[in-house]
C-alpha positions in Angstrom: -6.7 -27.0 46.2 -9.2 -27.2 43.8 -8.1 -28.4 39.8 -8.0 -24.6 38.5 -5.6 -23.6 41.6 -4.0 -26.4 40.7 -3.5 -25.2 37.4 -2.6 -21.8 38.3 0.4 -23.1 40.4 1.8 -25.6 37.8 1.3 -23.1 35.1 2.8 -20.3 37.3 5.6 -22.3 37.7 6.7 -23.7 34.3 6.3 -20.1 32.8 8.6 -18.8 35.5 11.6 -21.9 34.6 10.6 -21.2 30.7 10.1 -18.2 29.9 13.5 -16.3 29.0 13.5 -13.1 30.4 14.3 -11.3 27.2 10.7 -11.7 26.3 9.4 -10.1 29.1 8.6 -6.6 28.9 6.6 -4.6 26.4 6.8 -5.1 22.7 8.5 -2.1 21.3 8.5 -2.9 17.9 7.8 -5.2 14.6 10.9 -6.7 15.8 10.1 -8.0 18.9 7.4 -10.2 17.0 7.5 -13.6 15.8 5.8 -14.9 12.8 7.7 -18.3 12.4 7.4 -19.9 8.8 9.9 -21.7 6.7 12.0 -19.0 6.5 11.2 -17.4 10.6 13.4 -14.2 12.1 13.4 -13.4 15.9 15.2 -10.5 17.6 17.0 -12.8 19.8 17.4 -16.8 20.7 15.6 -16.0 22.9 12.4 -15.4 21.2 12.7 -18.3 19.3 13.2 -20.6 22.2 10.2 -19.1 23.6 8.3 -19.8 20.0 9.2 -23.1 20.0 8.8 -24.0 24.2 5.1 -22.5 23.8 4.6 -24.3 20.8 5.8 -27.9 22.1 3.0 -26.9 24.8 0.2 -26.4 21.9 0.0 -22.8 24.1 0.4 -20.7 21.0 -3.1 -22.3 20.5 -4.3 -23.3 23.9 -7.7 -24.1 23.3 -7.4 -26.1 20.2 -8.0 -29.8 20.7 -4.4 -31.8 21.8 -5.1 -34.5 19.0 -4.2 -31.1 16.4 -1.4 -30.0 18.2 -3.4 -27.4 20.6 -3.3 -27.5 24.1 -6.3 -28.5 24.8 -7.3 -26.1 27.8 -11.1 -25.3 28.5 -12.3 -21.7 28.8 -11.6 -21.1 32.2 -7.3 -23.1 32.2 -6.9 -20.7 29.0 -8.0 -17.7 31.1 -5.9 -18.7 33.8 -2.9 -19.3 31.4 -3.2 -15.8 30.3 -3.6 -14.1 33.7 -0.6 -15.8 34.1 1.4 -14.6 31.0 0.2 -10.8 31.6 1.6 -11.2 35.2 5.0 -11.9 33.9 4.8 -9.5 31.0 5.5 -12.0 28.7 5.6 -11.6 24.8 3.6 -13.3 22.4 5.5 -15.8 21.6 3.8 -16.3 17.6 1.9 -14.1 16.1 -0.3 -15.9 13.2 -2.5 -15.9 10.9 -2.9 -19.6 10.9 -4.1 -19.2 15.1 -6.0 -16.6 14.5 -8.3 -16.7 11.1 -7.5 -20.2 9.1 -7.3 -22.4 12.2 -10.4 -21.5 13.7 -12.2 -22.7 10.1 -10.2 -25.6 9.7 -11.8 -26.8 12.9 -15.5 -26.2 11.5 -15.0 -27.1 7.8 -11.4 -28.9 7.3 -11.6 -32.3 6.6 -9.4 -35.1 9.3 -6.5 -35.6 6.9 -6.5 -31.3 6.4 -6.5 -30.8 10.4 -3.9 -33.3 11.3 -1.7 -32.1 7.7 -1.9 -27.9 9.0 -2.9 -27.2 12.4 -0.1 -29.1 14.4 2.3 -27.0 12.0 0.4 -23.9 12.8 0.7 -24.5 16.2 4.6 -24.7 16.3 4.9 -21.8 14.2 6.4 -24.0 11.3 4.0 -22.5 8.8 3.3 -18.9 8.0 0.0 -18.3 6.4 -1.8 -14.9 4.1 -5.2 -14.5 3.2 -6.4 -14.3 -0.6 -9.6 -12.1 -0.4 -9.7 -9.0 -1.3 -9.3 -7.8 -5.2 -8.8 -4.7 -7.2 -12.6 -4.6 -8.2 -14.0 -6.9 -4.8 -12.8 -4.9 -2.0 -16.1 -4.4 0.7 -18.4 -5.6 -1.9 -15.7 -9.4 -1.4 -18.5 -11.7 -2.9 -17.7 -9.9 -6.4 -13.9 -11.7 -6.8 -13.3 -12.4 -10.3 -10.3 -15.1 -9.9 -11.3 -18.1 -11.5 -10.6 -21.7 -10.5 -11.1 -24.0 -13.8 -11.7 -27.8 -13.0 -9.0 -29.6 -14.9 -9.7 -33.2 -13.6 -7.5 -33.9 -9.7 -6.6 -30.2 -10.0 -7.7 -26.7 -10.6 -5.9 -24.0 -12.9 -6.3 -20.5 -11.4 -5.8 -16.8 -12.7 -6.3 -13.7 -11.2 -5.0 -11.2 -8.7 -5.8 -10.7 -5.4 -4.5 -6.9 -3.3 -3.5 -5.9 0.2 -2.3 -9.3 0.8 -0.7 -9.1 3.9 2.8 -10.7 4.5 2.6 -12.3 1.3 6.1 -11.7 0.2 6.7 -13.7 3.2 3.9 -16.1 3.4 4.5 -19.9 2.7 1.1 -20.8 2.2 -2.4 -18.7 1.0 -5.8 -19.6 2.2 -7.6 -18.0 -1.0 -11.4 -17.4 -2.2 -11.9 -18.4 -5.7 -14.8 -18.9 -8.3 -15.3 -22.3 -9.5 -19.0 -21.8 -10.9 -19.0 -17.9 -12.5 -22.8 -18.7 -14.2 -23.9 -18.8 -10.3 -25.2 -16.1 -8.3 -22.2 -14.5 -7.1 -22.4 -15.4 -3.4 -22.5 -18.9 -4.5 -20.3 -20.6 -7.1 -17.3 -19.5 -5.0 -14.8 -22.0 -3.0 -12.1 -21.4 -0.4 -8.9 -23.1 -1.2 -5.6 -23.7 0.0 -1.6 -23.7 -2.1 1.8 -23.3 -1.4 3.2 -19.9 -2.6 6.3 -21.6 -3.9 3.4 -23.2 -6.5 5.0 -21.7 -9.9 2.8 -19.4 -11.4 2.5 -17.1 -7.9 4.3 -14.1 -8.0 3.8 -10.6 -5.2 4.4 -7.3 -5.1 5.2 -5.4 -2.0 2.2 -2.1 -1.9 3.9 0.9 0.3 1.1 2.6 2.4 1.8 6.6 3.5 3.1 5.6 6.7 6.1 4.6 4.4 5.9 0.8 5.4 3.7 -1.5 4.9 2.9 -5.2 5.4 0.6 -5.3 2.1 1.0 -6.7 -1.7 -0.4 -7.5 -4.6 -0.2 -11.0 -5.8 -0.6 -12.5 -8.9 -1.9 -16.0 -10.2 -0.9 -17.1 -13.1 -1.9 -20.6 -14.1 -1.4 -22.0 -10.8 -2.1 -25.3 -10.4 -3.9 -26.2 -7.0 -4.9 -29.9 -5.8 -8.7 -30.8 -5.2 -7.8 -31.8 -1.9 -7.1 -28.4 -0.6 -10.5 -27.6 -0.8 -11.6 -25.9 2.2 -15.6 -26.9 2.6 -18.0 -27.7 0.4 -17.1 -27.1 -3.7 -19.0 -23.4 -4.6 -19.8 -22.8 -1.1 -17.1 -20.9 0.4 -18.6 -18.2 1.0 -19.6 -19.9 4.5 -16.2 -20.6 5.3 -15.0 -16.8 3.8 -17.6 -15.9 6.3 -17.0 -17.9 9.7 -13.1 -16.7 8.9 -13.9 -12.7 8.6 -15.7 -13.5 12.2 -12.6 -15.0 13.5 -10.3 -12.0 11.6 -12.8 -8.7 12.8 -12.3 -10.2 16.4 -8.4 -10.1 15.8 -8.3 -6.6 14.3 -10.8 -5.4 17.2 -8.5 -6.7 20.0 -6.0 -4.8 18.5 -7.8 -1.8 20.6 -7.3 -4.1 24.1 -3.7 -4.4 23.7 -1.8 -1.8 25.1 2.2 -1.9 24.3 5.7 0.3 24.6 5.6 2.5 28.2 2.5 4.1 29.3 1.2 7.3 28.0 1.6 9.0 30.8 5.0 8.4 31.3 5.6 9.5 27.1 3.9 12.4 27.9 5.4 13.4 31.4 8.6 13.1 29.6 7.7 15.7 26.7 5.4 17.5 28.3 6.6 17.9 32.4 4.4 17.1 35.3 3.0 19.7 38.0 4.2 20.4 41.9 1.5 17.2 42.5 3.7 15.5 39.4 0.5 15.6 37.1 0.7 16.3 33.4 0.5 19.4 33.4 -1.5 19.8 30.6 -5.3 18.8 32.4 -7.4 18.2 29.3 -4.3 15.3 28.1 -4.6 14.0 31.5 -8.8 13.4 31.0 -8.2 11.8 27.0 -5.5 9.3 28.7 -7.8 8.3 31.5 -10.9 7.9 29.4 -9.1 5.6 27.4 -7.6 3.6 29.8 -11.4 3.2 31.6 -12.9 2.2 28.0 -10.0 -0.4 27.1 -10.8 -1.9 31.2 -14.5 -2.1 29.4 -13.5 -3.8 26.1 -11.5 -5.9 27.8 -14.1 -7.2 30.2 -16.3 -7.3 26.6 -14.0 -9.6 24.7 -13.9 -11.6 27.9 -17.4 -12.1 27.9 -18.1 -12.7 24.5 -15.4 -15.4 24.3 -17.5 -16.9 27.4 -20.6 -16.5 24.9 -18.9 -17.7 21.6 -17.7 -20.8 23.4 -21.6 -21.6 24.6 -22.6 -20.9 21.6 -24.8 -17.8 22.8 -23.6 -15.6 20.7 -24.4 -13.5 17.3 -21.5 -13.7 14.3 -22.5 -9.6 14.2 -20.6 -9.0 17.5 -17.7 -9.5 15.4 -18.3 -6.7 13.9 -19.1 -4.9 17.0 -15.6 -6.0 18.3 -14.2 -4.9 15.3 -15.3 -1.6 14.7 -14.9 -0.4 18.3 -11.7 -2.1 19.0 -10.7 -0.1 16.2 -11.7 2.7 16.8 -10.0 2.0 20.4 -6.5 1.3 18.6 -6.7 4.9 16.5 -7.4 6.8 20.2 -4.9 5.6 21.6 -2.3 6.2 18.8 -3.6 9.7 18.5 -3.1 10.3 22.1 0.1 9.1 21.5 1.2 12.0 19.1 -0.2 14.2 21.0 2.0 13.0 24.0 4.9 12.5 22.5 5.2 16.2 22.0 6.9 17.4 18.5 9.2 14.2 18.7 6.4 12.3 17.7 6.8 14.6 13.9 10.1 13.2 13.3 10.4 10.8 10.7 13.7 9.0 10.2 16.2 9.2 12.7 18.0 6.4 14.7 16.7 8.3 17.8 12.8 7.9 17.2 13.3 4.9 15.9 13.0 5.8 12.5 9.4 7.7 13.0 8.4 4.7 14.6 5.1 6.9 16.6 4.0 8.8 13.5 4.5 5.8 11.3 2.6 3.8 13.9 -0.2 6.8 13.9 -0.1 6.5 10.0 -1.1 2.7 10.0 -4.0 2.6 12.3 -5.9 4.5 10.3 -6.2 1.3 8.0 -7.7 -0.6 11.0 -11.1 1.4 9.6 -10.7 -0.4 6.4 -9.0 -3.5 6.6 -11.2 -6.8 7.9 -14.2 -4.9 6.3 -14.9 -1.1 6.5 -16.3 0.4 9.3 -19.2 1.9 7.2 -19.7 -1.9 6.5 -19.4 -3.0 10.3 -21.9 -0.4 11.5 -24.7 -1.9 8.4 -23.9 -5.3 10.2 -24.3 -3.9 13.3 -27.6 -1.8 12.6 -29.0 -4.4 11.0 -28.4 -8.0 12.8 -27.9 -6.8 16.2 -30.1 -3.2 16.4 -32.6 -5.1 13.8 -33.1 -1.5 12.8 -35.8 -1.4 9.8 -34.5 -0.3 6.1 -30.5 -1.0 7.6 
């Protein structure tokens, strides 16, 4: 056998003695996910002995380095691991912000004492993490934030407010963009820091979006002391670390398009909708929508396969983030739109126990922020036009 078969079999085998079978199947709702934290909730024991077996293994993070807390695959152990978890159906076993956006720039710009302090937390799920970017009056144009750091000597005193902060009503820590120098251009003069939301001064307020939910908030700094050693980077050059993380968040948000979850659309819609004597859907032009999405997901998923390839030879652009990004997008809004139209009228109902509380239409309702959250996709297609199409005048 060679090492990689090798692999496969010992892999194959300690997911089939660990993981519980009450975590394998499709994730049917916000439930079934695990964010870990200080304060973590799981649907069942289950799903937190699964968090914290996977995490033991560093395979909530299997490429990050072993000395961290990662696993330390390569490219090609990871992709087996995988393979492996989709042929069991297995859950995620933590979803994070930590894994995917802060980690990955920890890695580039952290400092030792910052990797070993946060990333073997991360790992475990021990830490829950929300991202300080976006501001009432800095939304796409980001490099506009008007929350100011003021040096006061080991520590700096911020104020300001930051918006659609996810999770952070629930977050323990923020990774946050702040301006240290505002007589500097504004691109420069800003730094990426890092404080405990406990920190007195930090209060949030939950934002309700029309799907009637919503993960977002508002949060507020109010003379909030943060330590000079939880600078992220260079002082007043954040903007390269707010940058390298966006890459690392656009490719999360587009993979949202490659993940498919609940039962397959053509069994929702057989079930509302009926099949023919060959037990088709009988409605023909459904049928078509369902299979050209399934044949473009196959593609994006072969895409975000090879760039991950590229990304880890370093033969890659930072654009195809955006690229990721706005089709994996526009992927994850398809399919939920198929979706309604599948589900039949059920789909319209809105709070009952039996549609899980309008859990398709609310579903529908959210992805149509996937166009605006991570950066708009009028801003994703300038990227695009201009530093992959090197189109003149974009």
């Amino acid at each position: 056998m060679t090492d990689l078969e090798t692999f496969r079999a010992e892999t194959r085998a300690w997911l089939e003695a660990n993981c519980p079978a009450e975590v394998r199947g499709p994730m049917d709702s916000e439930e079934d996910r695990v964010w870990g934290g200080r304060n973590p909730t799981f649907k069942t024991p289950a799903h937190k002995l699964w968090m914290e077996r996977m995490g033991a293994k560093g395979w909530t993070a299997p490429e990050w380095p072993a000395e961290y807390g990662g696993g330390g695959l390569s490219r090609e152990e990871a992709k087996v691991l995988h393979s492996e978890l989709r042929r069991i159906d297995a859950q995620l076993a933590l979803s994070s912000f930590g894994i995917w956006m802060l980690g990955p720039a920890l890695l580039q710009f952290g400092t030792e004492e910052q990797k070993k302090r946060f990333l073997p937390e991360i790992v475990r799920g021990e830490i829950r993490w929300c991202q300080g970017y976006s501001e009432p009056g800095a939304g796409s144009d980001l490099a506009g934030i008007q929350t100011r750091a003021v040096d006061e000597g080991d520590h700096w005193i911020v104020n300001g407010q930051k918006v659609w902060t996810s999770y952070a009503d629930k977050a323990d820590w923020i990774f946050c963009l702040v301006r240290t120098d505002p007589d500097a251009p504004k691109h420069l003069g800003i730094s990426f820091v890092l404080f405990d939301m406990t920190t007195p001064g930090v209060t949030t307020k939950p934002i309700t979006l029309i799907s009637g939910k919503s993960p977002f908030c508002e949060t507020f700094f109010d003379d909030v002391r943060v330590e000079k050693a939880n600078l992220v980077g260079t002082l007043n050059r954040g903007w390269d670390v707010a940058k390298a993380l966006l890459a690392h968040e656009r490719t999360m948000i587009g993979a949202m398009g490659s993940i498919a979850s609940g039962r397959p659309m053509g069994l929702v819609a057989a079930d509302s909708l009926g099949v023919d004597s060959d037990a088709r859907l009988e409605d023909p032009m459904l049928r078509a929508r369902i299979a050209e999405l399934e044949v473009d997901l196959a593609a994006f998923n072969l895409a975000m396969e090879r760039v991950g390839d590229q990304v880890k030879a370093r033969q890659v652009s930072p654009a195809i983030a955006s690229m990721l990004k706005y089709y994996g997008s526009e992927l994850n809004k398809r399919r939920h739109e198929i979706l309604m139209t599948a589900g039949g009228s059920d789909t319209l109902e809105w709070e009952s126990e039996r549609s899980g509380h309008g859990s398709a239409a609310r579903d529908w309702l959210r992805t149509k922020a996937n166009s605006i959250e991570g950066g708009t996709s009028e801003i994703q297609l300038n990227i695009i036009a201009k530093h992959l199409l090197q189109l003149p005048g974009a």
